[in-house]
GUDOLUM-414158 format. One record per residue (C-alpha): residue number from 1; chain; x, y, z negated. Coordinates in steps of 0.1 Angstrom, whole numbers, plus 5000, padded with zeros to 4 digits. Each point is the difference from the previous one (the first is absolute). Example, Ala and Ser with C-alpha at 12.3 -4.5 7.8 and 13.67 -1.06 7.14 Angstrom:
REM residues 2
pos	unit	xx	yy	zz
1	A	5123	4955	4922 .
2	A	5014	5034	5007 .
REM end
This chain:
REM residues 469
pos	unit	xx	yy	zz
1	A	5689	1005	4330 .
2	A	5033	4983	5008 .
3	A	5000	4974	5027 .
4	A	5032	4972	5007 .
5	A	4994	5000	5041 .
6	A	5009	5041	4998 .
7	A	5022	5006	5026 .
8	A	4998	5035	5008 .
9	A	5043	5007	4997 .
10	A	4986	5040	4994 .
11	A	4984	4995	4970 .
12	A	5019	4971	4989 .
13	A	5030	5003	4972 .
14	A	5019	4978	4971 .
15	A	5007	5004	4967 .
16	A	5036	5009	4995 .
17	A	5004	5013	4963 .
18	A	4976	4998	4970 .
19	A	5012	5026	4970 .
20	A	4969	4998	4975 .
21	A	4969	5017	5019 .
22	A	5025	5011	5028 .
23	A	4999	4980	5029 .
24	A	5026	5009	5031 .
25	A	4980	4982	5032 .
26	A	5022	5001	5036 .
27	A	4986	4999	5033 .
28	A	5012	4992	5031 .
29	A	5007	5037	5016 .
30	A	4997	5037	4987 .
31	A	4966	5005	5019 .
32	A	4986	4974	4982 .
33	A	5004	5009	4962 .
34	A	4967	5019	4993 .
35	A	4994	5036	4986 .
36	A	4998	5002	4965 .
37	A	4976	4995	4976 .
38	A	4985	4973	5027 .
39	A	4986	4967	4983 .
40	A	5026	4965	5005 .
41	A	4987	4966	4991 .
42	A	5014	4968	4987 .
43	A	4995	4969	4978 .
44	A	5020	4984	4977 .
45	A	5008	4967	4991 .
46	A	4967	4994	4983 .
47	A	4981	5013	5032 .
48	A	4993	5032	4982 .
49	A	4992	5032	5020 .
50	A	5029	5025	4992 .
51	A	4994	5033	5009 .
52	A	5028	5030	5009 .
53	A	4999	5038	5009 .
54	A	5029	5011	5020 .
55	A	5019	5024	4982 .
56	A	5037	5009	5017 .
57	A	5011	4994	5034 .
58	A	5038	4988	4999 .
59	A	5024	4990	5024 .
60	A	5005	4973	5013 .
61	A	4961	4994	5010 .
62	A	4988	4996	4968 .
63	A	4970	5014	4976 .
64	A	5006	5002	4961 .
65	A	4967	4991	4991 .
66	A	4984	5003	4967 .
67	A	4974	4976	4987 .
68	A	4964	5000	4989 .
69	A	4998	4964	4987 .
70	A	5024	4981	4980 .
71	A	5032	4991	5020 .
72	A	5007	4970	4980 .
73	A	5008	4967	5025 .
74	A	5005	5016	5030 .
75	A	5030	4985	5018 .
76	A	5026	5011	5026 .
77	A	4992	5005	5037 .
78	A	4964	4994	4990 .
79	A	4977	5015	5032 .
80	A	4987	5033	4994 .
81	A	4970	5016	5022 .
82	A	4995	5036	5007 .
83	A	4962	5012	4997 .
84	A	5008	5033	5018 .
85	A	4980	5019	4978 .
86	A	4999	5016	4963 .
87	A	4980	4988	4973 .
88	A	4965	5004	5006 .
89	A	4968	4996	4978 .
90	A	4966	4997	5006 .
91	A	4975	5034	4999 .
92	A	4987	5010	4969 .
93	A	4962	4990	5001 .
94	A	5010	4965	5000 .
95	A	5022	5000	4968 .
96	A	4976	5017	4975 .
97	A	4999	4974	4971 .
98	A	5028	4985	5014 .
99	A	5040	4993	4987 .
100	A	5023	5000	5023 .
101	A	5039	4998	5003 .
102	A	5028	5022	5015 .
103	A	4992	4983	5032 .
104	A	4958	5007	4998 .
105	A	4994	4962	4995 .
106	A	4973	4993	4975 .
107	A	5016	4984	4961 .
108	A	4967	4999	4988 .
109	A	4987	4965	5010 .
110	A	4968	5014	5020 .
111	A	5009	4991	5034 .
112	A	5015	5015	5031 .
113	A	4996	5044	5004 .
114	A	4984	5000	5033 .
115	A	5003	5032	5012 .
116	A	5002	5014	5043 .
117	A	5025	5029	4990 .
118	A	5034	4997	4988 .
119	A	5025	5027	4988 .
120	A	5037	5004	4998 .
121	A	5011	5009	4964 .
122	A	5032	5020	5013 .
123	A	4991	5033	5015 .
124	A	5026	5021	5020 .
125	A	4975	5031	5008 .
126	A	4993	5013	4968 .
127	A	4975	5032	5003 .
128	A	5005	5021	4974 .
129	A	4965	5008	4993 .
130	A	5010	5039	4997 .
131	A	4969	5023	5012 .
132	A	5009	5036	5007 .
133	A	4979	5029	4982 .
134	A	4966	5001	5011 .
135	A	5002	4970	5030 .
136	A	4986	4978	4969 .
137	A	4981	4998	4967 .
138	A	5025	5007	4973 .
139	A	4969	4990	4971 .
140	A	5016	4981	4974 .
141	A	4972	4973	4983 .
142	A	5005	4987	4961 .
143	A	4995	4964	5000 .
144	A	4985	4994	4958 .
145	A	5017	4974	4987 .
146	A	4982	4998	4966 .
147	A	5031	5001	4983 .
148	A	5001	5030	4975 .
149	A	5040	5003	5004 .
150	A	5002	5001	5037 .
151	A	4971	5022	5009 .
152	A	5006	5026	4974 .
153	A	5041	5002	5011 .
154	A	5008	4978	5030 .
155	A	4969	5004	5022 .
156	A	5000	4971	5030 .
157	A	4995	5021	5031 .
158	A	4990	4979	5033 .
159	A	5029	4997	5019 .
160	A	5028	5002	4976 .
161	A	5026	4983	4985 .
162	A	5001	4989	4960 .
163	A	5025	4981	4983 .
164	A	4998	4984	4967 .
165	A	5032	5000	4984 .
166	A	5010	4975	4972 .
167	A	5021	4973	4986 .
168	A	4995	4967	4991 .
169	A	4966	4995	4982 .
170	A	4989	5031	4997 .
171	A	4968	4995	5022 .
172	A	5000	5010	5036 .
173	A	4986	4970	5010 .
174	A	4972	5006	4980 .
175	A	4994	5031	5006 .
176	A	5003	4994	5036 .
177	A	4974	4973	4997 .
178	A	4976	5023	4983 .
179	A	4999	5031	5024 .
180	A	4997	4971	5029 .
181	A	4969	4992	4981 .
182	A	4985	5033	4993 .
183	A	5005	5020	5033 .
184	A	4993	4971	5019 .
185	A	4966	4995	4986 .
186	A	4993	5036	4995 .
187	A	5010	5008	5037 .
188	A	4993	4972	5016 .
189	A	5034	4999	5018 .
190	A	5016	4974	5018 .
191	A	5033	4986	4978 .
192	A	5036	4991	5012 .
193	A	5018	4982	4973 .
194	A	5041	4990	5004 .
195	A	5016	4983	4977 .
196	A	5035	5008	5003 .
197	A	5027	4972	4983 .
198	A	4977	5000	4967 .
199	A	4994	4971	4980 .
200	A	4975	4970	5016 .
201	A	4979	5000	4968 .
202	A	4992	5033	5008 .
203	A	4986	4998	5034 .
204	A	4981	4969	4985 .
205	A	4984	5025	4973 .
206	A	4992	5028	5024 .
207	A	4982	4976	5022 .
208	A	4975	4988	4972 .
209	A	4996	5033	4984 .
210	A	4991	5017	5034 .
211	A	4975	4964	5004 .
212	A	4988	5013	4966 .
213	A	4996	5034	5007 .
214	A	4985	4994	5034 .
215	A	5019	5020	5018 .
216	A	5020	4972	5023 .
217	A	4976	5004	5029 .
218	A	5015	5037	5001 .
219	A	5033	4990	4996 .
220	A	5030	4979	5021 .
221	A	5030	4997	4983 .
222	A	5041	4985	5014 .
223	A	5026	4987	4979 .
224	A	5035	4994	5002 .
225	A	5010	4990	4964 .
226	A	5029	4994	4979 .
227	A	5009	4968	5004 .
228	A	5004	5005	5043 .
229	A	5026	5013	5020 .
230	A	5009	5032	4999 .
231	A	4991	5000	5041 .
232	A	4960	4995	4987 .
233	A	5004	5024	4969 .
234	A	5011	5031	5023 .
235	A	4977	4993	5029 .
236	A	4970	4995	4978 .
237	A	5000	5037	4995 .
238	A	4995	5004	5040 .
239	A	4976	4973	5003 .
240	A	4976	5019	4969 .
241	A	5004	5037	5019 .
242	A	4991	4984	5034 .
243	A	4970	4984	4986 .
244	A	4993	5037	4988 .
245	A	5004	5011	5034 .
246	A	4976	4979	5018 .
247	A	4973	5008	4974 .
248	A	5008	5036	5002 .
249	A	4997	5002	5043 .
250	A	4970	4987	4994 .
251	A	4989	5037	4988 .
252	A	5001	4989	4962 .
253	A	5013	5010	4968 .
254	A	5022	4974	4981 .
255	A	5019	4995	4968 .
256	A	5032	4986	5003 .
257	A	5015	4986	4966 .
258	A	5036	4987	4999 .
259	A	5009	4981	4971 .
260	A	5033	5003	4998 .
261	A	5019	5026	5029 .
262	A	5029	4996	4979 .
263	A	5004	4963	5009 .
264	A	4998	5010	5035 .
265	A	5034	5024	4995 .
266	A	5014	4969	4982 .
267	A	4992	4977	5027 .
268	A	5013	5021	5022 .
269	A	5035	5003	4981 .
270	A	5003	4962	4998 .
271	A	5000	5003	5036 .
272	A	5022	5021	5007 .
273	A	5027	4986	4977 .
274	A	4993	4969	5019 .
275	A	5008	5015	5034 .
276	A	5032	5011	4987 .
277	A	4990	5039	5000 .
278	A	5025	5020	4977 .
279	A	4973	5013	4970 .
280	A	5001	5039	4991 .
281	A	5014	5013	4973 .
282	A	4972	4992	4975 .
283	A	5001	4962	5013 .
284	A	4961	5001	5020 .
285	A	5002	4996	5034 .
286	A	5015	5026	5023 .
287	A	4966	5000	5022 .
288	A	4979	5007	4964 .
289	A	4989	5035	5015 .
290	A	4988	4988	5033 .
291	A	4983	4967	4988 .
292	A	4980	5020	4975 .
293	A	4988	5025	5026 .
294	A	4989	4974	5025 .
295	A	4977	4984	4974 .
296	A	4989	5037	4990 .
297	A	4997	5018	5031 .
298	A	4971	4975	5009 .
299	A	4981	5006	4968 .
300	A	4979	5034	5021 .
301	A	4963	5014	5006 .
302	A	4998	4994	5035 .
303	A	5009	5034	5022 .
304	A	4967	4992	5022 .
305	A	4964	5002	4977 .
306	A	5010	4962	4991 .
307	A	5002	4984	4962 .
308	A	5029	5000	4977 .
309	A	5022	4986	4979 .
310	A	5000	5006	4966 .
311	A	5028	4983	4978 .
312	A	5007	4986	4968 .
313	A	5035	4987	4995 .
314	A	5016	4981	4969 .
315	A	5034	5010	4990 .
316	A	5017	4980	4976 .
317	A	5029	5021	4984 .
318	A	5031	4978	4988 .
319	A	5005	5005	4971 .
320	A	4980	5027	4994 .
321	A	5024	5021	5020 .
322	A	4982	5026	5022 .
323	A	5037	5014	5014 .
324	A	5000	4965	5019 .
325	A	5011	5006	5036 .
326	A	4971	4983	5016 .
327	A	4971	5012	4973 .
328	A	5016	5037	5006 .
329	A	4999	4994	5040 .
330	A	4964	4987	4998 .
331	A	4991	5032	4977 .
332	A	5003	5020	5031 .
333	A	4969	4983	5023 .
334	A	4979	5005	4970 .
335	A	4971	5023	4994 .
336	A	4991	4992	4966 .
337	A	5024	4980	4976 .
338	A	4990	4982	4967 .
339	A	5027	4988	4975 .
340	A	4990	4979	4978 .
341	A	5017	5001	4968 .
342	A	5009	4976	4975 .
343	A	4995	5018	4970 .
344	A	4966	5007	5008 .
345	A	4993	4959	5001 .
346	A	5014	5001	4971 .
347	A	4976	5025	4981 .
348	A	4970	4978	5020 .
349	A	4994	5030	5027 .
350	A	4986	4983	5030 .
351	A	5004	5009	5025 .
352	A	5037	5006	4993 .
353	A	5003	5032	5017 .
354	A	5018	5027	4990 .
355	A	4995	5031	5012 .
356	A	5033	5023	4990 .
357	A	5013	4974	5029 .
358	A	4975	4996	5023 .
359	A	4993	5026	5028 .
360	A	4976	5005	5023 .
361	A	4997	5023	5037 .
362	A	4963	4992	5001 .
363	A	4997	5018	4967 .
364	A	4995	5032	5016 .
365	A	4965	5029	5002 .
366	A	4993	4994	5036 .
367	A	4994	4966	4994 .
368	A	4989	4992	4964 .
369	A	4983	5033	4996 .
370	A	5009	5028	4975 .
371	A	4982	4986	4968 .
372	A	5015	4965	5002 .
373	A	5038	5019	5009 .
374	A	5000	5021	4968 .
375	A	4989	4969	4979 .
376	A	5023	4978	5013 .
377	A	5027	5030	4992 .
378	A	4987	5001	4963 .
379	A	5002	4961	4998 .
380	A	5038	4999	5011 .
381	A	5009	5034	4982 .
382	A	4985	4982	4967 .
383	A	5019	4969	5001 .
384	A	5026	5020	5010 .
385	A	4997	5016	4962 .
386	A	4990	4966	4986 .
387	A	5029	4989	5007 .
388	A	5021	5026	4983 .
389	A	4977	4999	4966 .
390	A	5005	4964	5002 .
391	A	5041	5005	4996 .
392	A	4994	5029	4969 .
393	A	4972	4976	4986 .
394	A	5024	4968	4991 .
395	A	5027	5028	4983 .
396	A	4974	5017	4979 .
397	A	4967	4986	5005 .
398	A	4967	5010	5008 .
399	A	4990	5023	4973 .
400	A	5031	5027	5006 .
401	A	4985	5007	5033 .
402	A	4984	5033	5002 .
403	A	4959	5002	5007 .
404	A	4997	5008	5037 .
405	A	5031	4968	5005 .
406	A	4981	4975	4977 .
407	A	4967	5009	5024 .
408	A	5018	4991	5029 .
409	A	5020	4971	4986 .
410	A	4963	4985	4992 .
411	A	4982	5011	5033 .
412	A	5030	4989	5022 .
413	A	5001	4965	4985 .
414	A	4965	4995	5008 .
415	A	5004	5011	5032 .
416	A	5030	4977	5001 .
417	A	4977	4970	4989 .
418	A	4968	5017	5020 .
419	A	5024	4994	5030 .
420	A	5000	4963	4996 .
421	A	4973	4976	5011 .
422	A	4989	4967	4999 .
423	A	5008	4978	5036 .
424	A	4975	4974	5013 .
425	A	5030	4984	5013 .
426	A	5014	4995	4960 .
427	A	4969	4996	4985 .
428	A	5016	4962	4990 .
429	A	5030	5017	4987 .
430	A	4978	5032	4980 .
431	A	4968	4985	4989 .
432	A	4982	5027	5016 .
433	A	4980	5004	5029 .
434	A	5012	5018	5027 .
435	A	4990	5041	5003 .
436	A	4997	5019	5040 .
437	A	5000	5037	4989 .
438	A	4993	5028	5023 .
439	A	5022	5028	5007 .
440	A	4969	5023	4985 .
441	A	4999	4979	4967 .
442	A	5039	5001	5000 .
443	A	5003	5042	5002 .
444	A	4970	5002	4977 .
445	A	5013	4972	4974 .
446	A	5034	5024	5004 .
447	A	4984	5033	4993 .
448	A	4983	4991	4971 .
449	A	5032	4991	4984 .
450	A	5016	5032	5010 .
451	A	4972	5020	4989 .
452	A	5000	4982	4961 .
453	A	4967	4984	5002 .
454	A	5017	4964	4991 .
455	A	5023	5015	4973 .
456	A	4975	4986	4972 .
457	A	5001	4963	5018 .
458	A	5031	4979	4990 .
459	A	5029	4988	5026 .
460	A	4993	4969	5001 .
461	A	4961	5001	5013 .
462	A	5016	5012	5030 .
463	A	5023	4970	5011 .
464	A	4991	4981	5032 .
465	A	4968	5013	5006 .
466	A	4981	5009	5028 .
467	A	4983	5037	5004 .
468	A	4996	5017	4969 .
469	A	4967	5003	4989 .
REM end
């Protein structure tokens, strides 16, 4: 890429300052620094390939740059060469099976991506997608995930945005991995996969349990993890929606899964500490709104008759603190939110949902259907009073409740154990063999609970199982 007899004085520039991942590069005059987000090149002292995105323009003909690669051993006046373009990957089709980096180049050991079409992950024309009444077909389709709690309250419509909120340990990678697994294979659907600043180990897992599950044909996945710049971890998040994109212009449905958006918002605080922006009040990044809404804005059905995009983030919560600043802004993009909770881990509920916290705007008649609505509204209204026999329960125990309480204190914990299931993706944790179960078998399992046909079964017989039978 870089080549020592360069000596085009446009495109040329030098290393002036080096702050971390922020690199300031001067060229020769104002007409030569290039527009942002263009790609600069460089080695090191090692003869390493150092790449930089331009970020700032300042005076004095020089770009702030910030880095995708490690800036360790880059010296002073070192010559820097302007590609004149963003950064570009290669076209979907050719990446299926495929890991890539921030910067599309394949970290999987399988050779070069050879691909005839390439794509700028930094859009400027974003089309809103937004179809006015009766130019378009407004039909909303449930994609099954085989998951009891997100059918029955959180239904997965194509096209939408779903966020998995949690934090530390409380499974979202899991249970990210297992509705990869199920819709993928049930709907033969083509798979984006971004790994967002998360843990190496992890992406190393994924890749073997997708092998396993064989559903890695299907799938292409991107990673910019924890231990690179923050320059890789907040661009990662572009690369993964533009390898959306060009599977999506292709007339084709895809599922996009982020795992974990809120690394992306963090990433994109280091960075602005770094270039010396003055933080809001809360201490994210002044820019928290608008970076958010660029990722999110591209996350569409397409306006024509084209595919969509339909989108399962992770959100890890610090410490369990949903009034967060960045969790609360990325709240707003969603369709459907899922908080996981702790104390349901800790009672051995998986998946840790819980559904007094969770909310849902696909959860609605014209698109699940009256029967399933009015079921779902029973399941939430009864944990709703679970939860308040629970408090009276520990004071004066189970036997002062009156008859019609003590029925639904038994009925709603077995819907409350109904409501979890066994994952293929934990079977090595559980012992148990993983369960798909229908939306039907979920709403039937439901009403027979509600109707007292289980109240001679004990509790127990219903925890992490599949359909009831």
């Amino acid at each position: 890429m870089l080549n020592d007899k360069f000596d085009n004085k446009e495109k040329l520039g030098f290393v002036i300052a080096v702050q971390g991942p922020i690199v300031d590069v001067k060229f020769l005059k104002q007409e030569y620094v290039p527009d942002i987000f263009n790609v600069l090149t460089l080695k090191n002292i090692d003869g390493e390939n150092v790449v930089l995105e331009v970020s700032e323009h300042m005076t004095g003909n020089i770009a702030r740059c910030i880095a995708i690669h490690s800036t360790i051993n880059l010296q002073r006046n070192t010559k820097v060469y302007s590609t004149g373009t963003s950064i570009e990957i290669p076209d979907g089709d050719s990446m299926y099976g495929r890991i890539v980096n921030v910067l599309g180049e394949p970290i999987d050991q399988k050779g070069d991506i050879k691909s005839d079409e390439k794509f700028s992950i930094r859009k400027t024309d974003i089309d809103s997608g937004f179809k006015i009444k009766g130019t378009g077909s407004t039909e909303f389709k449930v994609l099954e995930t085989g998951i009891k709690m997100i059918d029955l309250l959180f239904p997965m419509v194509k096209g939408s945005k779903n966020g998995i909120l949690g934090g530390a340990a409380l499974g979202k990678s899991v249970l990210t991995l297992e509705i990869i697994q199920h819709i993928v294979k049930r709907h033969q659907g083509s798979c984006v996969f971004a790994g967002v600043g998360e843990r190496i180990r992890e992406g190393n897992e994924l890749y073997f349990e997708l092998l396993k599950h064989d559903v890695l044909s299907k799938t292409m996945m991107v990673f910019g993890q924890m231990n690179e710049p923050p320059g890789a971890r907040f661009g990662v998040a572009m690369t993964g929606i533009t390898m959306a994109e060009t599977v999506q212009r292709k007339n084709q449905d895809v599922l996009f899964f982020v795992d974990n958006i809120f690394r992306f918002v963090q990433a994109g605080a280091e960075i602005s500490t770094l270039l010396g922006r003055v933080p809001s009040e809360t201490g994210y990044q002044p820019t928290l709104i608008s970076e958010a809404s660029e990722f999110h804005e591209r996350i569409k059905s397409s306006s024509g008759a084209g595919g969509s995009i339909t989108s399962v983030e992770a959100v890890y919560v610090p410490a369990d603190d949903l009034t967060d600043p960045a969790v609360v802004v990325l709240f707003s993009f969603l369709d459907s939110v899922m908080v996981l909770s702790r104390e349901m881990i800790q009672l051995g509920l998986y998946p840790a949902i819980d559904p007094l916290l969770s909310s849902s705007a696909n959860l609605d008649i014209d698109i699940v259907g009256r029967r399933h609505f009015e079921i779902a509204q029973e399941v939430v209204k009864m944990y709703q009073r679970y939860e308040e026999l629970k408090r009276i329960v520990l004071v004066i125990g189970i036997d002062e409740l009156s008859a019609a309480d003590s029925i639904l204190y038994d009925r709603a914990g077995k819907l409350q154990n109904f409501l979890t299931q066994p994952f293929f993706a934990a079977e090595v944790y559980t012992g148990k063999k993983g369960e798909y179960v229908t939306i039907e078998k979920t709403l039937e399992g439901c009403e027979k609970i509600f109707s007292g046909k289980m109240d001679g079964r004990p509790k127990d017989e219903f925890y992490l199982i599949g359909a009831l039978d």
